[in-house]
C-alpha positions in Angstrom: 58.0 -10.8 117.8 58.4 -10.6 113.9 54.9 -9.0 113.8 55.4 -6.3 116.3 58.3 -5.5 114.0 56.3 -5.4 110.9 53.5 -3.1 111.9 55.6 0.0 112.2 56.8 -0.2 108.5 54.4 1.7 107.0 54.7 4.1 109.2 58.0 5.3 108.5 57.5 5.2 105.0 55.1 7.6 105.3 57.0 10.0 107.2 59.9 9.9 104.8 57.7 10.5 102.1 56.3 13.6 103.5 59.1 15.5 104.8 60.4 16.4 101.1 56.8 18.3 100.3 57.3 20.4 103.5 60.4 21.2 102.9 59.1 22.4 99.1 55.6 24.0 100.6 58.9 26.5 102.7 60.5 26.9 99.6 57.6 28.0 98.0 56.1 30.1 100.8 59.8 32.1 101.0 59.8 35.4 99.8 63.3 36.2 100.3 64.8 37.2 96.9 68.6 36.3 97.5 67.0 32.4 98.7 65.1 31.9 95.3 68.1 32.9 92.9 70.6 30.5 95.0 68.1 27.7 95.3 66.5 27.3 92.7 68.7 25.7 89.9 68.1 28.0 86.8 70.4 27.8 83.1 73.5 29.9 82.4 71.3 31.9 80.0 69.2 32.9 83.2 71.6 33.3 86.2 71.0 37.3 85.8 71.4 37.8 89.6 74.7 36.2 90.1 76.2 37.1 85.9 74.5 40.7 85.9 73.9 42.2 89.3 74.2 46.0 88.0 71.5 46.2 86.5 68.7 45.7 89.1 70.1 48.9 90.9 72.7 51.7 90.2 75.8 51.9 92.2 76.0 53.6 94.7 78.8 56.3 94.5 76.4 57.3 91.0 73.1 57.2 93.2 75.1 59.7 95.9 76.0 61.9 93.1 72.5 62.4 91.5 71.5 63.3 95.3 73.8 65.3 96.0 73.0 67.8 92.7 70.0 68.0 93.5 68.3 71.0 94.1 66.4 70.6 97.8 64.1 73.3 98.6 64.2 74.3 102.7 60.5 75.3 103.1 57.7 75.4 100.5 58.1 79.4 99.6 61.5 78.5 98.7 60.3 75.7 96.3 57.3 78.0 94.9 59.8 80.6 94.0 62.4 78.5 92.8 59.5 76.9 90.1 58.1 80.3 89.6 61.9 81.9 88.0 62.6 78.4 86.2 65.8 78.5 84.2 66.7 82.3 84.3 67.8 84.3 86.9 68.8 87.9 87.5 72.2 87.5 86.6 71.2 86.0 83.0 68.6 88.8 82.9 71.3 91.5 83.7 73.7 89.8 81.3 70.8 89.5 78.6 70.3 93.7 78.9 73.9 94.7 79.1 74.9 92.8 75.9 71.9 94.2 74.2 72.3 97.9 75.2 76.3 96.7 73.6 75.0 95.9 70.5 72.4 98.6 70.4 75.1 101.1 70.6 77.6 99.6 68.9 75.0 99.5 65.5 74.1 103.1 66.1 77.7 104.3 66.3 78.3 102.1 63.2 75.3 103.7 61.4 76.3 107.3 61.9 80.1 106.8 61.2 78.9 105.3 58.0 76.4 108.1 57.8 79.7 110.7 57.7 82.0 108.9 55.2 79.1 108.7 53.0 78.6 112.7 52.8 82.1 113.0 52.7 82.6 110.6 49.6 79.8 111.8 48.2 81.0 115.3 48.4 84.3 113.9 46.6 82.2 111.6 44.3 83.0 112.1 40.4 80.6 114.3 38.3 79.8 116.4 41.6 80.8 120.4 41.4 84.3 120.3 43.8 84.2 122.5 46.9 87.4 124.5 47.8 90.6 124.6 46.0 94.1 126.9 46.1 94.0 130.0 46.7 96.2 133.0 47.3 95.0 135.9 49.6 96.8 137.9 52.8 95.6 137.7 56.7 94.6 140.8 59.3 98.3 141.0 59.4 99.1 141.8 56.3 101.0 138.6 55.7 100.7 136.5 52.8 98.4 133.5 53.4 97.3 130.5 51.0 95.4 127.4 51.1 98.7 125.4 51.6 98.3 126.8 54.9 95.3 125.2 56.0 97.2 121.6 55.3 97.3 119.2 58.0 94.7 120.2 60.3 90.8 120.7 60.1 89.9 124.3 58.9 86.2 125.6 59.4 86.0 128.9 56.6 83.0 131.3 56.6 82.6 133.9 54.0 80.9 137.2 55.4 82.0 141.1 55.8 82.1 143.6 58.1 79.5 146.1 57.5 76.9 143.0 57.7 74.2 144.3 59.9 73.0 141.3 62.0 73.7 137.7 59.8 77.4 137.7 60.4 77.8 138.8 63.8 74.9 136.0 65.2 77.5 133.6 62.7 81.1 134.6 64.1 79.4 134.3 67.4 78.6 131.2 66.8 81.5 129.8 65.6 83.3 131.4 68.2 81.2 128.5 70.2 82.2 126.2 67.8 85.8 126.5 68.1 86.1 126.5 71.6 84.1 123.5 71.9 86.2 122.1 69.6 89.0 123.0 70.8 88.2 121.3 74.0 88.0 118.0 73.2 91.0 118.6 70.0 93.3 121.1 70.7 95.2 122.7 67.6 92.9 120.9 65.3 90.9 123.1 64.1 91.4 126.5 62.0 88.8 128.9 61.9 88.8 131.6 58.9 87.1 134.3 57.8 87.5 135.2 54.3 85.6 139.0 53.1 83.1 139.4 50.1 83.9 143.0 50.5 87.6 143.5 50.1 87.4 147.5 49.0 86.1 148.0 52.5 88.2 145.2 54.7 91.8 145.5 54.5 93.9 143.9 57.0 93.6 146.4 59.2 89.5 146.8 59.5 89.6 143.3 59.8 91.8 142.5 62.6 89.7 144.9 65.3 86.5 143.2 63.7 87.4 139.9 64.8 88.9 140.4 67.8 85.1 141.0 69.2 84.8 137.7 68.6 87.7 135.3 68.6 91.2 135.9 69.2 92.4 133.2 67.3 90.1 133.8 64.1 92.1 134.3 61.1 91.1 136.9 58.5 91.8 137.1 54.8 91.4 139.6 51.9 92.6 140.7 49.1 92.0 142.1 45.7 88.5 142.0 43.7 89.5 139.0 41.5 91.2 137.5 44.1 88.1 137.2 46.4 85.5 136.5 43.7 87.9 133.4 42.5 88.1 131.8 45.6 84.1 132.6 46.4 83.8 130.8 43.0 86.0 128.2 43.9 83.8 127.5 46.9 80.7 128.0 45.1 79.6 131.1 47.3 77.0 133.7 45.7 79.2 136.8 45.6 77.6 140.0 44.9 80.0 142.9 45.0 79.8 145.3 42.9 83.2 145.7 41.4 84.0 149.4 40.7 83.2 150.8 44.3 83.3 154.8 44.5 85.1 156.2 48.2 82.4 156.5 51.1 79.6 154.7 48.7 77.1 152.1 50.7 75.6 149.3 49.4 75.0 145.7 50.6 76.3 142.2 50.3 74.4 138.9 49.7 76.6 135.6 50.2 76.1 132.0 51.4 75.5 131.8 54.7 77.2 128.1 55.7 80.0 127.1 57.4 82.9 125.1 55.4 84.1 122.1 56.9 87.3 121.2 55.2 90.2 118.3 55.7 93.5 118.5 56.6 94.2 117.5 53.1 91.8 120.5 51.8 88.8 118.3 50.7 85.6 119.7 51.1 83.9 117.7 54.0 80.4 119.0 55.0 78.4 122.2 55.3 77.4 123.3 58.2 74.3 125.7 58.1 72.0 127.8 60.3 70.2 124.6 61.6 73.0 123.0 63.5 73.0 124.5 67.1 77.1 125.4 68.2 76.8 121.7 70.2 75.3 120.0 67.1 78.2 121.5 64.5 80.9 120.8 67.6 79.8 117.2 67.3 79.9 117.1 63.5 83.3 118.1 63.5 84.5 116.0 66.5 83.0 112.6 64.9 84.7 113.7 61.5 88.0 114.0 63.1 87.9 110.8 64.9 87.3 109.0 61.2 90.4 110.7 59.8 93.1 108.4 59.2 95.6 110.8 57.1 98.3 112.9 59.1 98.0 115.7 61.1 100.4 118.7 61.2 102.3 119.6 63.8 
C-alpha cells in the first residue's frame, strides 16, 4: 500500500512545475498593451503609462478642435480649386487694388498740390522781379477803383484794348469761360478785370458797351497815360502806347498776352497763357483756391 502511494509523486511534481511556464508562454504571447504595463512589474522611473498617460495621445476636446477647423473639401473640384487660389482670395485681391488705387491718388494729389505752392513761392521768392502792386485807376462807371479793392477774394486781370482786332476778343471770350466755370464750383470768389493799354481811346464809357459783349460782370479800368503805364510796369506788361495821341489818329498796341492770377491778399500767383484751354485755367484756379488758408471777404 506504501508503494502504490509512492509512485504517483513524481508525477505531481511535475505538473506543478509546469503550470508556471504556461502561464508565462500566455504572458508572453499577449498583445494587449493595458495587460503588459499592469503586469509586468517595472521601476518608478519607467511607470510612463500609469505617471504620464498624455503623452501617448492628445486629449480629446484638442483632437475635436483640430477637426473641426479643418478645411474638408465636398467633391474633388472643390479641393482642386481650393489648392489652385491658396492663401488669397477675391476679397484680399479687391482689398489689395482699392488701397493701391488710395494711395495712387492720394500721391498724385500730394504731388500737384505741392507742384502749386511751389510756383506760387517761387513767384514770391526773394531776388525774383514782384508781380502786381497798388494802384489807382477808375471802372466803366466812372467810379474810382484801386487795388485795395481786389483784397479778399481771387482776382484774374488781363491787360488788352478795344480796338484789338482779333487777340483780345478770342481772350475776353475766353475768360468769359473761365469765370463762369469758376464761378460754378466758387461763387463770389473770383474777380475778373480788364485793365486798357490804350486809355486816350477807352474811357469809361467805350469800355462799358465793349465788355458787356462779353461778360456782364467784367470790371473795366482806365485812366490817365502815367497811370496805366505804371501799373503795366508794375505788372511787368510790354506797354507800347504812344503817349502824345493826335484826335482820330490809328495806330496799334502790342502787350502781354497772359492772364494774371492774383490772391486775395494781392500776391501774384500764376500766369495763365494761351496754352491752358478755359477747363485747364478753370482747374488752375479752383486747385489754388482750395490751398488758400488766408480769409476771404465777404
Amino acid at each position: 500500500m506504501s508503494r502504490s502511494l509512492a509512485a504517483p509523486q513524481p508525477l505531481l511534481r511535475s505538473l506543478v512545475q509546469t503550470r508556471p511556464r504556461a502561464q508565462q508562454c500566455r504572458r508572453f504571447l499577449s498583445t494587449h498593451p493595458s495587460s503588459s504595463c499592469s503586469r509586468r512589474p517595472t521601476p518608478p522611473s519607467q511607470h510612463r503609462c500609469a505617471a504620464n498617460p498624455t503623452t501617448r495621445s492628445p486629449p480629446k476636446n484638442n483632437s475635436l478642435s483640430l477637426e473641426q477647423r479643418r478645411y474638408k473639401a465636398k467633391t474633388v473640384e472643390e479641393a482642386r480649386s481650393r489648392y489652385r487660389t491658396g492663401p488669397f482670395s477675391w476679397k484680399a485681391g479687391l482689398l489689395f487694388v482699392l488701397t493701391s488705387a488710395g494711395l495712387v491718388w492720394y500721391f498724385e494729389h500730394e504731388k500737384e498740390r505741392m507742384h502749386r505752392k511751389r510756383i506760387a513761392e517761387a513767384n514770391k521768392g526773394v531776388g525774383k522781379p514782384k508781380v502786381g502792386g497798388e494802384f489807382q485807376l477808375i471802372d466803366q462807371d466812372g467810379r474810382p477803383f484801386s487795388s485795395a479793392d481786389l483784397k479778399g477774394r481771387y482776382s484774374l486781370i488781363y491787360f488788352g484794348f478795344t480796338h484789338c482786332p482779333d487777340i483780345c476778343p478770342e481772350e475776353l471770350d475766353k475768360m468769359a469761360r473761365m469765370f463762369d466755370l469758376v464761378e460754378e464750383k466758387a461763387p463770389g470768389a473770383l474777380t475778373p478785370v480788364f485793365i486798357t493799354c490804350d486809355p486816350a481811346r477807352d474811357d469809361p464809357k467805350v469800355l462799358k458797351s465793349y465788355l458787356a459783349e462779353f461778360h456782364p460782370r467784367f470790371i473795366g479800368l482806365t485812366g490817365t497815360y502815367d497811370q496805366i503805364k505804371d501799373v503795366c510796369k508794375t505788372y511787368r506788361v510790354y506797354f507800347s502806347t504812344p503817349k502824345d495821341v493826335k484826335p482820330g489818329q490809328d495806330y496799334l498796341v502790342d502787350h502781354s498776352i497772359y492772364f494774371y492770377l492774383m490772391d486775395p491778399e494781392g500776391d501774384f500767383v500764376e500766369a495763365l497763357g494761351r496754352q491752358h484751354s478755359p477747363d485747364q485755367a478753370a482747374k488752375v484756379i479752383l486747385d489754388h483756391m482750395k490751398d488758400w488758408r488766408g480769409s476771404w471777404r465777404k
